[in-house]
N, C-alpha and C positions, 0 to 999 in steps of 0.2 A: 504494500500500500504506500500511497506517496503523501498521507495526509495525516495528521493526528487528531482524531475527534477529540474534542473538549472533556477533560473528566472531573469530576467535584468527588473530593477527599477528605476525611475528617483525623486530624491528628488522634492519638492513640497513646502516645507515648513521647517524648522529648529525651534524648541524652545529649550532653554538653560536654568537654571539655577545652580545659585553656593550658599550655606552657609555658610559660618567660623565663628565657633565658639570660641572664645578667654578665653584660662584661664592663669593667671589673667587678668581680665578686661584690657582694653586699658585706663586708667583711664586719663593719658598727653594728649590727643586728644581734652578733654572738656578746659585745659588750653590757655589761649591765644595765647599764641607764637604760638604753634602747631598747634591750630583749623587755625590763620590766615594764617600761611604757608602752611598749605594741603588745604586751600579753593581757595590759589592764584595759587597753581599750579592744581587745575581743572578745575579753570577757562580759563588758557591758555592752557589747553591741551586737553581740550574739545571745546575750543571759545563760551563758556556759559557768560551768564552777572551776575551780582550780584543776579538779580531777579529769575534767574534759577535756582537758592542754595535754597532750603526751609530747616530751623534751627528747629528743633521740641526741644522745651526744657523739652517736659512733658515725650515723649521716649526718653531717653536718652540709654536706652540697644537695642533695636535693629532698631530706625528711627531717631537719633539725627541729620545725616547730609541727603541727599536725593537728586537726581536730574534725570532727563529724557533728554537722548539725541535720536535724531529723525536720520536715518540712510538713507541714499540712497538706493531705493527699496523698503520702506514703511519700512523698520526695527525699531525697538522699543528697544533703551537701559536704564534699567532704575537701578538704586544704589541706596540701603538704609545701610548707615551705623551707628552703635550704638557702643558703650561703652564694650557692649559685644559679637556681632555679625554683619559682614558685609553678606548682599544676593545682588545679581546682578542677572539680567533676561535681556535676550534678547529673543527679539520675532521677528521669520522670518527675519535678515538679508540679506541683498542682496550678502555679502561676507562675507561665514564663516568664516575667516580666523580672523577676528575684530574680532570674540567672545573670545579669549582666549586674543590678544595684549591687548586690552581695561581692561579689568579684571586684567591682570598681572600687567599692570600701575598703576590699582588700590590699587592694594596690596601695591608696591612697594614704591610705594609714599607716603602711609600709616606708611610702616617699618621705613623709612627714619625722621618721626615726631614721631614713641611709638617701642617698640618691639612689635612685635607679638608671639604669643605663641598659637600653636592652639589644642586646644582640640577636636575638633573635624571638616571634612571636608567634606559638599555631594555636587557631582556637578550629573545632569541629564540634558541627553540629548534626546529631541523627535525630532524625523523622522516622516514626513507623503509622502508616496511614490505613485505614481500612476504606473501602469503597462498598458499592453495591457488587451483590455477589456476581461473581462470574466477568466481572469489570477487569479485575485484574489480567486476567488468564487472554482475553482482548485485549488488552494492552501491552503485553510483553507480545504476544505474535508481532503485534503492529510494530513494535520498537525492533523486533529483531535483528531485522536489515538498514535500522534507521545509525547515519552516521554523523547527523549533525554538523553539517559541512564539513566532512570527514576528519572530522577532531575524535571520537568516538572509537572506542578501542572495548569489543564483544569478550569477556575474561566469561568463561564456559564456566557454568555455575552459580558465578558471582556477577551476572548481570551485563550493565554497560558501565565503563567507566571513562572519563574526558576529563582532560585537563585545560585549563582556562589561564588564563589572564588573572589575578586576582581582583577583589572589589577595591583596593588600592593601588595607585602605581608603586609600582617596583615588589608587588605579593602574586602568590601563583597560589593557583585554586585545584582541588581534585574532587571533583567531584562521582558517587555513586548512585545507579536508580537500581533495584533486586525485588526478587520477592522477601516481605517481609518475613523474619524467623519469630515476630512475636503477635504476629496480627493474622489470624487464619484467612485466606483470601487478598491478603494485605501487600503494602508497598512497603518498600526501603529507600529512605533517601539519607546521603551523608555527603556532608560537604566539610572539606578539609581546606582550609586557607592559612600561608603562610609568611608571614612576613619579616622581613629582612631590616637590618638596624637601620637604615634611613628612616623607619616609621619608629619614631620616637615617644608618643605618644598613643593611647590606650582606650582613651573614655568612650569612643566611637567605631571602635572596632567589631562589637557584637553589632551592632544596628548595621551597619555598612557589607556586614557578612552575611544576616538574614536578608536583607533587602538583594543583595547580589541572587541569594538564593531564588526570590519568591520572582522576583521582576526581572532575571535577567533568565535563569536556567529553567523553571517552572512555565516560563512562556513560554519556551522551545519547546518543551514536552507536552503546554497546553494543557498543563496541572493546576487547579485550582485548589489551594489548601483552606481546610477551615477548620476551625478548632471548638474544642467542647466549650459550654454553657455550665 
């Protein structure tokens, strides 16, 4: 087929994560003053107790600080931060909307106790979609042969996968569309976006990554996402 009918989708599930990588190391973090003032402001800003901070002294580059906060909805937030690298994941929120505040506080409160300096930056985001039955199984015939101005590279099993241009200059994008493993009948989307130390700056990287997602890739495929109520 050389056409992609229109299809309407309802999220299902959402998973997140972010990387930053620091060059030079955040090395003031490990000092007292600074470790005790970013551990008192996560504690009230997350209403965590002492006991919810795990200190890892033996990782100190990428698990020195660490904690898990539990989300309304069954969401799962969990931060590991090091010396030379912060990751934060979230899993399945119940408001997307915390995936990006939370993580930005993160940072923030971070800059406030070291400079940051980043060498490098990947945030990904997975979609699992469900549609009207039998949508799906239409949908993967159609995409089979489809190559998207032959950017689109068919990995046997695992779908299509294409790489882009990223939503910033000088970031590169990879993108996934499969059948979903947690949605019966369902979609797989994953978008993986990377960016390189010229992007110096953080606050607008989730909104510039979803919006590449929904308005630049989701039009090609002629997906229309909608999300639970």
């Amino acid at each position: 087929m050389n056409s992609l009918e229109s299809m309407e989708t309802k999220v299902e599930e959402v998973n997140f994560w972010y990387k930053a990588k620091f060059s030079p190391p955040i090395l003031k973090l490990a000092e007292s003053e600074h470790l005790h003032a970013f551990l008192g402001n996560l504690i009230n800003y997350f209403g965590l107790s002492v006991r919810d901070i795990m200190i890892n002294q033996i990782d100190l580059s990428s698990r020195y600080i660490s904690f898990r906060r539990l989300l309304p909805g069954s969401g799962i937030y969990d931060v590991f931060i090091g010396l030379d690298e912060v990751s934060i994941y979230f899993f399945n929120p119940a408001q997307e909307g915390l995936i990006w505040d939370y993580s930005t506080w993160v940072l923030e409160s971070l800059s406030k106790q070291v400079e940051l300096t980043f060498e490098s930056q990947r945030l990904n985001i997975e979609l699992h979609l469900s549609v009207k039955k039998g949508d799906s199984a239409k949908f993967f015939n159609i995409i089979s042969p489809f190559t998207l101005q032959d950017m689109a590279n068919e990995a046997k099993g695992k779908g299509i996968i294409i790489h882009f241009d990223g939503p910033k200059k000088g970031s590169v994008s990879t993108f996934i569309i499969s059948s979903s493993t947690q949605v019966p009948d369902g979609i797989y989307l994953s978008l993986q976006s990377i960016f390189g130390k010229e992007i110096t700056s953080f606050k607008d990287l989730y909104a510039d990554t979803k919006s590449f997602l929904l308005d630049r890739i989701c039009k090609e495929f002629n997906l229309t996402i909608g999300y639970q109520k």
